[in-house]
DSSP file (Angstrom, degrees, kcal/mol; ACC not computed):
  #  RESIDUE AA STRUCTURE BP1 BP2  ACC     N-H-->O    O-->H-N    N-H-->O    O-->H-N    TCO  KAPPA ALPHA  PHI   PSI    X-CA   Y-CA   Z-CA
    1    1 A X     >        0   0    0      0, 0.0     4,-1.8     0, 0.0     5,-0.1   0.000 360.0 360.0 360.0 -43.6   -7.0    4.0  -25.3
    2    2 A X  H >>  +     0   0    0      2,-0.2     4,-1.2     3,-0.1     3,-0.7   1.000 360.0  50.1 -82.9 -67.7   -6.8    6.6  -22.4
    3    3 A X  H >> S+     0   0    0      1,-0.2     3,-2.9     2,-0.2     4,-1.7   0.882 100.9  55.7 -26.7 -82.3   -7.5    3.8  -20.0
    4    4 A X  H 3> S+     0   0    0      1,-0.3     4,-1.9     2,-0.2     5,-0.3   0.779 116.7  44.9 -32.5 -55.7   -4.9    1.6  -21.2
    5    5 A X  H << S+     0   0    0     -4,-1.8     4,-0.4    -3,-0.7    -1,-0.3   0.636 114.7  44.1 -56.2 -23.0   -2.5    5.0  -20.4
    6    6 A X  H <X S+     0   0    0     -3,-2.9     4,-3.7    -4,-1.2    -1,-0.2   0.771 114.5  47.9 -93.3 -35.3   -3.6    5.7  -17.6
    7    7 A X  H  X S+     0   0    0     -4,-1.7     4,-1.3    -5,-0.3    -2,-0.2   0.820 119.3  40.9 -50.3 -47.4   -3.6    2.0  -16.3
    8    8 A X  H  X S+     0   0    0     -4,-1.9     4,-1.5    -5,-0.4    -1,-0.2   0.725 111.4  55.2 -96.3 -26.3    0.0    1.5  -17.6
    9    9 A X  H  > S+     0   0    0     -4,-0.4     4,-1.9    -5,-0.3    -2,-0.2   0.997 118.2  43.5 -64.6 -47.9    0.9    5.7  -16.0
   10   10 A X  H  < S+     0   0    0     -4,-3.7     4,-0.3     1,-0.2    -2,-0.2   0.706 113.7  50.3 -44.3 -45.0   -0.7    3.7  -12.4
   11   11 A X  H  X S+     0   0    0     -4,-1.3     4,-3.7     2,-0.2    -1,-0.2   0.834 115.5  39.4 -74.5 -69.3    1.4    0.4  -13.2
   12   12 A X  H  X S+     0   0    0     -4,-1.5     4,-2.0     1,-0.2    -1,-0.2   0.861 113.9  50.0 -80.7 -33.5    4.7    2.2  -13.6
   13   13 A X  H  X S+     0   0    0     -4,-1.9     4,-1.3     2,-0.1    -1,-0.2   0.792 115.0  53.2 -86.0  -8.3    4.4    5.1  -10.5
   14   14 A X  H  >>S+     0   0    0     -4,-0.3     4,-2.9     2,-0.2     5,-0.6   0.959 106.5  46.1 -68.6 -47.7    3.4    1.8   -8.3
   15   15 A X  H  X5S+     0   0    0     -4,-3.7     4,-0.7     1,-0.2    -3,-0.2   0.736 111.5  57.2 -57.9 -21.6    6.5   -0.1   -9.3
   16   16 A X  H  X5S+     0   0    0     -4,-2.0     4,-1.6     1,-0.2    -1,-0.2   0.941 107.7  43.6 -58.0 -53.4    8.4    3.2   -8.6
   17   17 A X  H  X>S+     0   0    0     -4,-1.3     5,-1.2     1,-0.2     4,-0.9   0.852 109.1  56.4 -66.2 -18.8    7.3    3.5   -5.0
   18   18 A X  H ><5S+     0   0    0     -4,-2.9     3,-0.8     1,-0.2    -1,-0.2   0.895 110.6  43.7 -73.8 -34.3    7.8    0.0   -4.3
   19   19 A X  H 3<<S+     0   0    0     -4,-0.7    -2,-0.2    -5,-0.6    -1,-0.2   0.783 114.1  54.1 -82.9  -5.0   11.7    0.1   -5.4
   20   20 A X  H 3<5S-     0   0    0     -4,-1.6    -1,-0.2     2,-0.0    -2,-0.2   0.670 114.9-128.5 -68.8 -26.9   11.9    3.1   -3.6
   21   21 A X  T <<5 -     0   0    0     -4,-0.9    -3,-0.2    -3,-0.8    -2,-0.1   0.459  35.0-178.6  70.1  29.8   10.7    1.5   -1.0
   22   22 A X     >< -     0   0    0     -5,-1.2     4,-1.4    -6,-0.2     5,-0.3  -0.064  25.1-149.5 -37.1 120.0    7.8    3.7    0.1
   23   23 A X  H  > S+     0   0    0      2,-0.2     4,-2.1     3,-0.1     5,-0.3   0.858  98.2  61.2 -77.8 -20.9    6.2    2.1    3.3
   24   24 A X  H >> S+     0   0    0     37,-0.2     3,-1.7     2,-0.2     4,-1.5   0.872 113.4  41.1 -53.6 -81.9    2.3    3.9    1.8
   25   25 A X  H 3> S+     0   0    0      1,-0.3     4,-2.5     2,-0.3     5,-0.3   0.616 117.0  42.6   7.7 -77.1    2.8    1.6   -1.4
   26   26 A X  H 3X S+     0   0    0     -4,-1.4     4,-2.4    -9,-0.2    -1,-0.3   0.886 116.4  48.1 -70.9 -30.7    4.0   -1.5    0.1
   27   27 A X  H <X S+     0   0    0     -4,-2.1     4,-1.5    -3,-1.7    31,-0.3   0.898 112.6  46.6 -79.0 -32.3    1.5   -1.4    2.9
   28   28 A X  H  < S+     0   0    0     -4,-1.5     4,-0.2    29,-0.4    -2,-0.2   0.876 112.3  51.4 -55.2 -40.4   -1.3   -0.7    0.6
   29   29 A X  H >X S+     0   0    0     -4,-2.5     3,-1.9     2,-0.2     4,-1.9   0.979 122.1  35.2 -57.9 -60.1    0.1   -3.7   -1.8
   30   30 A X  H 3X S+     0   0    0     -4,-2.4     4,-1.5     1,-0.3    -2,-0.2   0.772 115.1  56.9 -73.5 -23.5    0.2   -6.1    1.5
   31   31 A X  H 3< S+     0   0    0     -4,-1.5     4,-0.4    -5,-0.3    -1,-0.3   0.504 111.1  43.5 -67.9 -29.0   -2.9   -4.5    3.0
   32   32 A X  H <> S+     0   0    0     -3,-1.9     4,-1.0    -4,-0.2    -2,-0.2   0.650 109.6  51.1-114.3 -33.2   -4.8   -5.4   -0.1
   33   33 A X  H  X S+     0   0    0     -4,-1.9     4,-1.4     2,-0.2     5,-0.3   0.867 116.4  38.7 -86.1 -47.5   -3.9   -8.6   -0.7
   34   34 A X  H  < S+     0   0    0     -4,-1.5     4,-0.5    -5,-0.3     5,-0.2   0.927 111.9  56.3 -64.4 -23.8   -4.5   -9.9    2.8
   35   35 A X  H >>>S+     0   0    0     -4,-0.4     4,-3.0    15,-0.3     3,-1.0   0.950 113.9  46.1 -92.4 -49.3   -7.7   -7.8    3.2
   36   36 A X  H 3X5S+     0   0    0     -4,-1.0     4,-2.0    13,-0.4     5,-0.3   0.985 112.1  47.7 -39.8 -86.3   -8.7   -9.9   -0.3
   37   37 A X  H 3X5S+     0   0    0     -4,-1.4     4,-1.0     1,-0.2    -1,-0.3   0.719 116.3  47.3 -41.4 -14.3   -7.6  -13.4    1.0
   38   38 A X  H <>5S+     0   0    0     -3,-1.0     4,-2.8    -4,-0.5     6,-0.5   0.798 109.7  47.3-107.4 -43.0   -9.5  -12.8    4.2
   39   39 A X  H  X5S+     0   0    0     -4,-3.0     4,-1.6    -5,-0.2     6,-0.8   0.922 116.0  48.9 -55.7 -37.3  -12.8  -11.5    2.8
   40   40 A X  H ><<S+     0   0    0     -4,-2.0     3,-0.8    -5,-0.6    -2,-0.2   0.923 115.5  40.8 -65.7 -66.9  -12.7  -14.4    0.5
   41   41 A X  H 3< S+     0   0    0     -4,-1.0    -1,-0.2    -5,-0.3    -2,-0.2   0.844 124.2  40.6 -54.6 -37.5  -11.9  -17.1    3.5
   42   42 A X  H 3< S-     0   0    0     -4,-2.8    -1,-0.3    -5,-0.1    -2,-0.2   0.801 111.2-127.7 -86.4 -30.8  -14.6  -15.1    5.8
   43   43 A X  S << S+     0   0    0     -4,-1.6    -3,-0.2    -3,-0.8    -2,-0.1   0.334  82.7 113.5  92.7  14.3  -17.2  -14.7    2.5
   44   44 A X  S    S-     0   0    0     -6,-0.5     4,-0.2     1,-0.2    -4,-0.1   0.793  89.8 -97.1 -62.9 -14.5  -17.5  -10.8    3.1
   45   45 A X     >  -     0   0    0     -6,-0.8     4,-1.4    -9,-0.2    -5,-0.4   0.090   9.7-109.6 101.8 128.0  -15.6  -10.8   -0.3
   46   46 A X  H >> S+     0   0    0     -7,-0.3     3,-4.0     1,-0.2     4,-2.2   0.972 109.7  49.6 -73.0 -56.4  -12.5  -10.5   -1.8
   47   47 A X  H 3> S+     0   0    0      1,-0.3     4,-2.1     2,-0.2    -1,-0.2   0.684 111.6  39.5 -40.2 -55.1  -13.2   -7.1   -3.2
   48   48 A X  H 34 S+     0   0    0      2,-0.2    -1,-0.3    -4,-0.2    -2,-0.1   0.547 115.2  53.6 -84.8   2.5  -14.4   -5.2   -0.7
   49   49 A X  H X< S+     0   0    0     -3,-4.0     3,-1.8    -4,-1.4   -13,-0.4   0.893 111.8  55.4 -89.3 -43.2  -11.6   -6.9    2.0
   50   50 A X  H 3X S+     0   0    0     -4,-2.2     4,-0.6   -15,-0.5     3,-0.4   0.830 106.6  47.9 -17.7 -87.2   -9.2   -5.6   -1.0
   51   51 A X  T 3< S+     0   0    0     -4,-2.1    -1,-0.2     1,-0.4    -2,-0.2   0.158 117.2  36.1 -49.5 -18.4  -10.6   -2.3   -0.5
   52   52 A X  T <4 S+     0   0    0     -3,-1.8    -1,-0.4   -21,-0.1    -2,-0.2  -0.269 115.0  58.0-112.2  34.6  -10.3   -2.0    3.6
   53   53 A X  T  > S+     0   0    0     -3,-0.4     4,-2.5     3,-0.1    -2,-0.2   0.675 102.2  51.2-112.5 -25.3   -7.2   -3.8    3.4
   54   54 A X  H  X S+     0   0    0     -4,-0.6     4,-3.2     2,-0.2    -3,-0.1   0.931 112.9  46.6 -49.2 -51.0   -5.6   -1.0    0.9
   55   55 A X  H  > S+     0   0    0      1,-0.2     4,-0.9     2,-0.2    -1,-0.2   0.693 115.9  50.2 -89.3  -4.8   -6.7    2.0    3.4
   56   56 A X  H  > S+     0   0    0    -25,-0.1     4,-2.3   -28,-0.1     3,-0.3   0.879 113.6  40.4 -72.9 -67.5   -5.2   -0.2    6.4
   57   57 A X  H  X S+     0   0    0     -4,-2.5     4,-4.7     1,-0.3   -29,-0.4   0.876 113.1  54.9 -52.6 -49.7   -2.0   -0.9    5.0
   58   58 A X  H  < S+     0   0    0     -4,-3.2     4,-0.4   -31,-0.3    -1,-0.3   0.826 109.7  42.6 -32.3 -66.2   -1.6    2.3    3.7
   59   59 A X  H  X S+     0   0    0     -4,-0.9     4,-3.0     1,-0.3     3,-0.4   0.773 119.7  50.8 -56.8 -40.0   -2.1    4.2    7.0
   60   60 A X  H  X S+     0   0    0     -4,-2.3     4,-0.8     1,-0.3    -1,-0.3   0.985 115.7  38.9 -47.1 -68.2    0.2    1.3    8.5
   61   61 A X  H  < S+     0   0    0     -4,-4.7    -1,-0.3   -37,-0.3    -2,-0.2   0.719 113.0  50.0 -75.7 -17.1    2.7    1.8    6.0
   62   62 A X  H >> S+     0   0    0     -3,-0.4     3,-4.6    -4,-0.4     4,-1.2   0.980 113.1  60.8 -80.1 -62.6    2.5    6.2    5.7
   63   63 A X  H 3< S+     0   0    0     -4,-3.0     4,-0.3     1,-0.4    -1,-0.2   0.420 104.1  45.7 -47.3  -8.2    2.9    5.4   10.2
   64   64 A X  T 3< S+     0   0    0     -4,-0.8    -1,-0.4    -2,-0.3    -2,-0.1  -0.343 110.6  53.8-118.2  24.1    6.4    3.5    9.6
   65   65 A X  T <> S+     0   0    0     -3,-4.6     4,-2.6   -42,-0.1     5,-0.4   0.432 110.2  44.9 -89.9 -33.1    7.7    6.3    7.3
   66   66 A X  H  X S+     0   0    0     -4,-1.2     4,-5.1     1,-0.2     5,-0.2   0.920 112.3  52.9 -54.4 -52.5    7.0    8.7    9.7
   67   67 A X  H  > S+     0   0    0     -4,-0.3     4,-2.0     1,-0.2    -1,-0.2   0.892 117.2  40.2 -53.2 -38.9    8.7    6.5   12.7
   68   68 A X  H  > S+     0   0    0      2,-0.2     4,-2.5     1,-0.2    -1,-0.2   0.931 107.8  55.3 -96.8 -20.3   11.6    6.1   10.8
   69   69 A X  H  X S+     0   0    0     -4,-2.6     4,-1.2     1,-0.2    -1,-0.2   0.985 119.7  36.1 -54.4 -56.8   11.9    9.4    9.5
   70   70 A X  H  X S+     0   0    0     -4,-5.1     4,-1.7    -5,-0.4    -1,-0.2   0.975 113.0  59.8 -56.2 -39.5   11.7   10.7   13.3
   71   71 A X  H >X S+     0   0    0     -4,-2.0     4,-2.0    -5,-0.2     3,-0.8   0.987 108.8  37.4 -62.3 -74.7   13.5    7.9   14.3
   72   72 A X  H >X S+     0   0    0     -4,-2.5     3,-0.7     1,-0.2     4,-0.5   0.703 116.4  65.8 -61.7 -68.3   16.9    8.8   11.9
   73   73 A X  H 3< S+     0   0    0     -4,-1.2    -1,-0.2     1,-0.2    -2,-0.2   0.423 106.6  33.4  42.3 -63.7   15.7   12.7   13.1
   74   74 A X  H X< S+     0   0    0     -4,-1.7     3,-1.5    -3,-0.8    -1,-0.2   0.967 118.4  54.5 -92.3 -51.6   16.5   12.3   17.0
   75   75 A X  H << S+     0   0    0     -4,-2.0    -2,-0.2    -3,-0.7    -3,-0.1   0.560 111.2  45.0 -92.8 -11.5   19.8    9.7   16.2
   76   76 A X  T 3<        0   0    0     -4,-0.5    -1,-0.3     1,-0.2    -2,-0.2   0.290 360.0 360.0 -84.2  -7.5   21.7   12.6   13.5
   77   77 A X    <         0   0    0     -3,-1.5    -2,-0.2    -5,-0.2    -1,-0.2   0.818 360.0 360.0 -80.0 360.0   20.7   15.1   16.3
């Protein structure tokens, strides 16, 4: 039971950050799924290409909030 809640609390604060349009979120999502399709095609494994493709995309995606936050930063100055 406390899995199933905690599973469905993960579920529902991802689908917030994606409509929010969080760049971590979405890069982790895109990050995770290619790193998956490419371990599988290469045979290292979808799982563990899952699993470096999450902590790429993330950092990718946190490094384009940053840019644009500075970006819209410098162009209100």
């Amino acid at each position: 039971m406390r899995s199933r809640i905690g599973g469905a609390a993960s579920g529902v604060a991802l689908a917030a950050m994606l409509a929010m349009g969080c760049g971590t979120a979405v890069g982790a999502g895109v990050g995770a799924a290619s790193g998956a399709a490419i371990g599988a095609g290469t045979g290292y494994g979808a799982g563990k290409g899952a699993l470096i493709g999450t902590g790429v995309g993330a950092a990718a995606g946190a490094i384009y909030d940053i840019y644009q936050v500075n970006r819209k930063n410098q162009e209100s100055e």
